[in-house]
N, C-alpha and C positions, 0 to 999 in steps of 0.2 A: 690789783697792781702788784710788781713782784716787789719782792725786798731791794729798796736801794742799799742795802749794805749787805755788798758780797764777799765772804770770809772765803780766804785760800783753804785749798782740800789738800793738805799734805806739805809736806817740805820739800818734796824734789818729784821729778815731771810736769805735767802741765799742772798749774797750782791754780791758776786762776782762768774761767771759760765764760764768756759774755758774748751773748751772738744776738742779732737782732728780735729772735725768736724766745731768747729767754729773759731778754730786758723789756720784751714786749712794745718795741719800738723798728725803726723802717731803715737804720742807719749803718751805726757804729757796733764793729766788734772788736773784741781785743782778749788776745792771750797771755799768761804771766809763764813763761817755762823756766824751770831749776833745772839744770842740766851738770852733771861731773866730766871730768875730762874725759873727752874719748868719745861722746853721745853725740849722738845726732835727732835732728828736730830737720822734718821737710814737708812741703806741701806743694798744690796747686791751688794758685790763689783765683781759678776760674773769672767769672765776671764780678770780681772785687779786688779793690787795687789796695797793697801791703804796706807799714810803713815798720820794719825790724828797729827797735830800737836795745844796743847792749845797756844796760840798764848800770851789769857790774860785770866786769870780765872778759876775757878774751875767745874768739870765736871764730873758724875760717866758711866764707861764707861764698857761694854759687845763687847766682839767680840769670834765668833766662839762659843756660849755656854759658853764662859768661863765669870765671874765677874771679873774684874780688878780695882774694889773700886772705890775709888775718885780721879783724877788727875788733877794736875794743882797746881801751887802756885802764881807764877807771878800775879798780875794784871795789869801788863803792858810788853808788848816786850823789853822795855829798863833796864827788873830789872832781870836781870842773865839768867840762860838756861832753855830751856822747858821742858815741859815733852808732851811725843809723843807717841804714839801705830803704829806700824807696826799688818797690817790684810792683808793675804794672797790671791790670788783669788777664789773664789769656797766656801766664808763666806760670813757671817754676821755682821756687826757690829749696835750699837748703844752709843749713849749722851747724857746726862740727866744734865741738866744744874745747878752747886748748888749757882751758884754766875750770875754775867752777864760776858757772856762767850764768844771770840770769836776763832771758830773753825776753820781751814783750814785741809782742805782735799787733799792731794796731794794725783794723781794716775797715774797707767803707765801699759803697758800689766805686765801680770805676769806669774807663771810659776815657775818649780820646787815643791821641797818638804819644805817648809817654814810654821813656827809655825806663831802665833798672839804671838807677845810678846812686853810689855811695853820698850819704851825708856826714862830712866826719868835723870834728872837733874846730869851731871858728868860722863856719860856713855864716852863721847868723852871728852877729855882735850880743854879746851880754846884755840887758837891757837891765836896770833898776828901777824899782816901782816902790810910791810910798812915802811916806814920811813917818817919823814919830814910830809908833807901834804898829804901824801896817806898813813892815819892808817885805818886801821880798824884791830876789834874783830868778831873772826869767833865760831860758834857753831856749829858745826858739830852734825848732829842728825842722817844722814845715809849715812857715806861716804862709798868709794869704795871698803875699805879693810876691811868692817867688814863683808863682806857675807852674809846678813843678806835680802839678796831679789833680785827677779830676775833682775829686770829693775831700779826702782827706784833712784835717788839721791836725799838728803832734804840737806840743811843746812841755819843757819841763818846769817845776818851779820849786826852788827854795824857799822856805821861809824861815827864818830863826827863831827860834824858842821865845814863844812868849810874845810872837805877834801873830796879827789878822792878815788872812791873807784872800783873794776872790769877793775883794772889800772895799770900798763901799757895797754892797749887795748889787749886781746886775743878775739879769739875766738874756737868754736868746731864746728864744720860744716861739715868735710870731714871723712867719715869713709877708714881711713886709719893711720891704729896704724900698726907698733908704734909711727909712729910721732904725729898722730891727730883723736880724736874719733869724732863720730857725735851725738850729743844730743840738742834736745831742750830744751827752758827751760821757764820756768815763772821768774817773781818778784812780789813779794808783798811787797809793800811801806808802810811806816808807818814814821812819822813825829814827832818829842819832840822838842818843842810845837806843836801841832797838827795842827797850822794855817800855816806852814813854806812849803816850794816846798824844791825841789831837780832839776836834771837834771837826763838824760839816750840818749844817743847817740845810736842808735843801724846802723849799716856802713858796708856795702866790701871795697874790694880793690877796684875793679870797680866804684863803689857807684853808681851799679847798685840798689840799697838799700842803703838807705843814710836817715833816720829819727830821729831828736833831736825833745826831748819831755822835756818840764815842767811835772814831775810828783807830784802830792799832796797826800794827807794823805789818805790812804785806795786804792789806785789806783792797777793796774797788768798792768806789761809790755811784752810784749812779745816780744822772741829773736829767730826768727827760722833760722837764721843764720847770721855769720857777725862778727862783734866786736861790745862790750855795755857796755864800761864805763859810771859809775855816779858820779856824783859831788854835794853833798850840802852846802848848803848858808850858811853864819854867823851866828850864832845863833840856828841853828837847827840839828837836832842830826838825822841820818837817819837809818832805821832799813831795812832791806829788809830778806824777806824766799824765797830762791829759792828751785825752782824745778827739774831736769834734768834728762832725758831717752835719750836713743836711741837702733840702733840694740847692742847693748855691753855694760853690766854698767861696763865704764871704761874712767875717768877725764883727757883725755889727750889733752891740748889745746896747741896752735899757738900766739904768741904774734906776735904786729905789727912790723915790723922791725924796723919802724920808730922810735919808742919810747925804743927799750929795750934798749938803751943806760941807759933808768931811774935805769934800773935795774943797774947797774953796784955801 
């Protein structure tokens, strides 16, 4: 099985590479790019549908022939919601850097009749999750109910220092809805203050798979099935973007039994 815990390769260009082939999985890929003003990052996203998400920075971006301006405002993942392009399979896109930029590319098979269309800032409402020590602030950038692409899930999450987050323990692993869908998925970590860890447990029942990881700032973790809660330290505020495909774009997970009592 590969390493669930994939360390960035450098500080600037593509920093992070996760393709179906190196996660050893049928789904989700996703790119982490550092780019300085002036650079450009492009591709053909063949029969795989794109979701661009600015992570930090500003960016003028093309997909399918079409100009879509300059996006981005953030300069950091900790300062409100992205802004994001959805690119269909069977396009083009490109990114032209106007600030210093980092770009995440999430991908997944694609399919259907789907435009290229911007997701920007308040397209999905905020959502709050949690009580007590398991808060977090979720972003939703392409949940399940907007139709809006064949395979794909994107969303972001905040969690504040010093809670549990991806908690109670669920997982999606078994394609069998209604109770439970199967999708892989990514994380991409991100740390406030940038020197702080977190935690990621990724587990069966079995534990036939069974790996706790220290993760750090810029890292990807990967979940090809199981449960994968995380937890950050005192002081450190955690951001994570996940990714999620499978045969159905549809969010229907499994909590551990052990733990729903939290839920109550």
């Amino acid at each position: 099985m590969p390493n669930l815990l994939v360390k960035p390769q450098g500080t600037h260009g593509r920093v992070s590479h996760v393709t179906p082939e190196s996660a050893g999985w049928t789904y989700v890929g996703f790119d982490l790019h550092r780019m300085k003003p002036g650079e450009i990052v492009a591709a053909e996203t063949g029969s795989r549908e794109v979701c661009l998400v600015w992570v930090s920075g500003k960016g003028k971006a093309t997909a399918g022939g079409e100009d879509f301006g300059v996006l981005g405002e953030r300069m950091s993942p900790f300062e409100g919601a992205p802004h994001a392009l959805y690119i269909p399979a069977d396009s083009n896109w490109s990114v032209t850097a106007e600030t210093d930029l980092e770009l995440a590319v999430c991908s997944a098979p694609g399919g259907g009749d789907y435009k290229a269309k911007p997701i920007p800032p308040g397209t999905h409402a905020q959502l709050h999750r949690g009580k007590g020590s398991n808060i977090r602030h979720v972003h939703n950038i392409m949940p399940e109910d907007d139709n809006s692409a064949h395979s794909l899930l994107v969303v972001e999450v905040i969690t504040p220092n010093g809670n549990t987050s991806s908690y109670p323990s669920h997982k999606h692993d078994r394609d069998d809805l209604p109770n439970e869908s199967l999708l892989e998925e990514t994380y991409y970590h991100r740390l406030n203050p940038p020197q702080g860890f977190a935690f990621q447990r990724v587990y069966t029942d079995d534990r036939s798979l069974d790996e706790a990881m220290a993760v750090e700032d810029g890292d990807v973790t990967l979940v090809p099935r199981g449960y994968h809660p995380c937890a950050t330290i005192h002081g450190y505020d955690l951001y994570y973007l996940n990714v999620m495909a499978g045969p159905k774009r549809v969010w229907k997970f499994h909590n551990a039994k052990e733990h729903e009592w939290l839920l109550g």
